[in-house]
N, C-alpha and C positions, 0 to 999 in steps of 0.2 A: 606538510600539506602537499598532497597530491591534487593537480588539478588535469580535467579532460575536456575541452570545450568544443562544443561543434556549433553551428548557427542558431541552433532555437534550444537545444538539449543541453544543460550545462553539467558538470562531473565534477563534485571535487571530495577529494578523501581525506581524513585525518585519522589518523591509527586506524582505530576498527571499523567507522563509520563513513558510509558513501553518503554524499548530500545532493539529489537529481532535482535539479531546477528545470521547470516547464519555464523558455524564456521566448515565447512568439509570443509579442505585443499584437495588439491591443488588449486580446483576451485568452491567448494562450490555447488557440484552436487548434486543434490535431491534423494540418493538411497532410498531405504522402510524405514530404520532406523531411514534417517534425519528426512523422512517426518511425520513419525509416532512421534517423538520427538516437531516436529515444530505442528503437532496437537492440541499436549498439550499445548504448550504454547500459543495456540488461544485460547484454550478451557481457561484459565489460565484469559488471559486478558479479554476475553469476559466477563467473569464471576465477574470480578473485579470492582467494586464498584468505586475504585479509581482512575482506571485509564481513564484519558478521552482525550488521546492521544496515539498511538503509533508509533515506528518509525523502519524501517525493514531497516538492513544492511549488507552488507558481513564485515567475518571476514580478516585481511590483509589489503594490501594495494593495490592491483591488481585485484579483482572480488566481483563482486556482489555477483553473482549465474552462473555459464557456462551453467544452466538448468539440465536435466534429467543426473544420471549416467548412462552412456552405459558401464559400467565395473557390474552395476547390472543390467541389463539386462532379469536375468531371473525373475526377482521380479517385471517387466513391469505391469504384467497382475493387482497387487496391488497398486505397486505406482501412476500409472497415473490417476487412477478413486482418489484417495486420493487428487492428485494434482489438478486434477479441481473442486473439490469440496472444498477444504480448498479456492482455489483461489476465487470461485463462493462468498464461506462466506467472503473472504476481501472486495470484491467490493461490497456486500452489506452490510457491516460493520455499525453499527451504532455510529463507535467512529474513529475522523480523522484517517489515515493511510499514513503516509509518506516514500516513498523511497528514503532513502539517497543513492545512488548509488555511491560509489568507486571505482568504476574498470566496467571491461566489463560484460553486462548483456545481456546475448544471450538465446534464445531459453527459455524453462520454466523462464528463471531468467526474462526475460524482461516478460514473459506474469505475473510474479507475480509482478512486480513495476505496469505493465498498470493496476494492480485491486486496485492501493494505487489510493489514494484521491488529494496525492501532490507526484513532483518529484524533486527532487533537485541531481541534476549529478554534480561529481568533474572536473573540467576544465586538462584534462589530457589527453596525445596522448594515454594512455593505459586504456582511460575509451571509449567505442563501446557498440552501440545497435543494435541488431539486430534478427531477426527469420530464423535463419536461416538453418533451418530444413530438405528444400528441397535438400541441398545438401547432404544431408542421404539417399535421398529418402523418406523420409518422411514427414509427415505436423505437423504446431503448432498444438498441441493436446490439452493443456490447456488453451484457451480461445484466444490465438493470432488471430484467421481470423474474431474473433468477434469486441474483445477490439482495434487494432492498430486501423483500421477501424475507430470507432467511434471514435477516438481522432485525428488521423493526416488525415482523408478522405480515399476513397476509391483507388484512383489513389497512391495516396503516400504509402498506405499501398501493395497494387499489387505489385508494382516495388520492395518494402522491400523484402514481403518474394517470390514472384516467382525469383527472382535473387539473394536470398541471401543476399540482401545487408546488409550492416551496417554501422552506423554514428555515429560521434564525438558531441561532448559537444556541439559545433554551431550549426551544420547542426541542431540535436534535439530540440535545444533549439529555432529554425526560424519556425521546422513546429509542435511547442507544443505538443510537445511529450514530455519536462521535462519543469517546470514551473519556475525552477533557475538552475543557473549555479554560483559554486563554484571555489574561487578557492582551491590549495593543501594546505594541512595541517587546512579548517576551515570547513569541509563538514560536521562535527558532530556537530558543535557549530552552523553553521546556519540552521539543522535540528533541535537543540534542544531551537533556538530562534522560529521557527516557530511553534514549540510544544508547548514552554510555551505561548505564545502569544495565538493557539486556546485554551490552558487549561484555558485561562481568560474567554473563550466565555460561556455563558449559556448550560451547557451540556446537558438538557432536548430537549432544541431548537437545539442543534446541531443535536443530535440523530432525532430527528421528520425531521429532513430537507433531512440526508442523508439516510433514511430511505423512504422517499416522491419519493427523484430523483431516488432512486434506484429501486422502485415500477414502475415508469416511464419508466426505460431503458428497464424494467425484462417484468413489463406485460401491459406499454402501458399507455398513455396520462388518459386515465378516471380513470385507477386505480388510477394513481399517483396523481391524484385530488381528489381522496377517500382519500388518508395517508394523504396529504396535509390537508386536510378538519380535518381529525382525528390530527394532531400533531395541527393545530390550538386552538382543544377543551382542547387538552392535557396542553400544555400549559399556557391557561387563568386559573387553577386554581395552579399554583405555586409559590413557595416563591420567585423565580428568575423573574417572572412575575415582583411583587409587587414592590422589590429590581429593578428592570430598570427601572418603571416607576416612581420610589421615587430618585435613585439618581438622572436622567433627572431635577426632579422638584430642586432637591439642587444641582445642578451643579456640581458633583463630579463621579468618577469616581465605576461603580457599582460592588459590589463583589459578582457573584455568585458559589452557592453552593450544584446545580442539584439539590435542592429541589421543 
């Protein structure tokens, strides 16, 4: 076990799997500090050779992220352009991204789970999604009126954030807005079954595939048959290649190792 701790941003590694704890109490709000913290530890895993999973969580047992701090405030003008731009780089992430969600994920907290790749929410009356911004008067700012959209439609996302709303483990989980539902006390062990399970997948191929879909959403069908075309080329000369098409022939099961 690898561990990286900074004050609000927690790091810790085991074999393949990075596990990023959101740890600013009370409610795990995004001031300039956190976020300039949680920077690094993208910059951190990006960078990381070994890692070919991550898994983003609040610290406690009650919140994800409550989203933006309005106690910083004056640090708006910095943190928000921060926020969508770390956000922008998860969801085109080239290494899985899972939201373990623990508690309620509102406002920035929920637009940073819609940029993970998987969602797994703990089965709990004090776990809520929602955008709910307008009731500030103001609008999701880091990528909400884009991402909800694209994942639960456009009607179910309207009703979300123009009324505030917000929804439990079921409701989420009927209009795939989270991809599992836990129940309490096992939402890290089924985030980290999920993890080790994609760290078995061929990382080369992982990477080219969420890198393809991500070209697709960002600049459009041709492009994303351009990366798709390129992660094809990419892949045919790999050791993971050689390794799938060799255990296939010997009936066993294949170990790749991003070569």
């Amino acid at each position: 076990m690898i561990s990286m701790e900074t004050k609000n941003i927690l790091l810790e590694k085991k074999e393949y799997i990075s596990v990023v704890t959101i740890n600013h109490p009370p409610a795990n709000a995004w001031n300039l500090a956190t976020m300039e913290e949680f920077g690094q530890v993208v910059n951190e895993i990006e960078n990381d050779k070994d890692t070919r999973v991550v898994i983003i969580t609040g610290g406690g047992e009650k919140c994800f992220s409550a989203g933006f701090d309005v106690s910083d405030a004056a640090n708006a003008p910095k943190t928000s352009p921060m926020g969508r731009a770390l956000w922008r780089r998860l969801d085109r992430f080239d290494k899985p991204v899972i939201a373990a969600i623990n508690g309620f994920a509102l406002g920035g907290g929920l637009e940073l789970a819609l940029c993970c790749h998987f969602r797994i929410m703990v089965d709990s009356p004090k776990a809520t999604l929602g955008l709910t911004e307008l009731n500030l008067g103001i609008i999701p700012g880091w990528g909400g009126t884009q991402r909800l959209p694209r994942i639960v439609g456009r009607a179910k996302a309207l009703d979300m954030i123009l009324f505030s709303k917000t929804v439990g483990p079921a409701e989420a989980m009927a209009m795939g807005l989270v991809n599992r539902i836990s129940q309490p006390g096992h939402l890290m062990d089924d985030a980290l079954a999920l993890a080790e399970t994609l760290a078995q997948r061929p990382p080369v191929a992982v990477g080219c595939v969420l890198r393809a879909m991500a070209a697709g959403e960002y600049e459009g069908i041709d492009e994303g048959l351009k990366v798709e075309e390129q992660g094809g080329l990419r892949v045919r000369d790999t050791k993971d290649r050689v390794e799938g098409f060799t255990a296939f022939l010997e009936k066993r099961k294949p170990v790749f190792r991003g070569e």
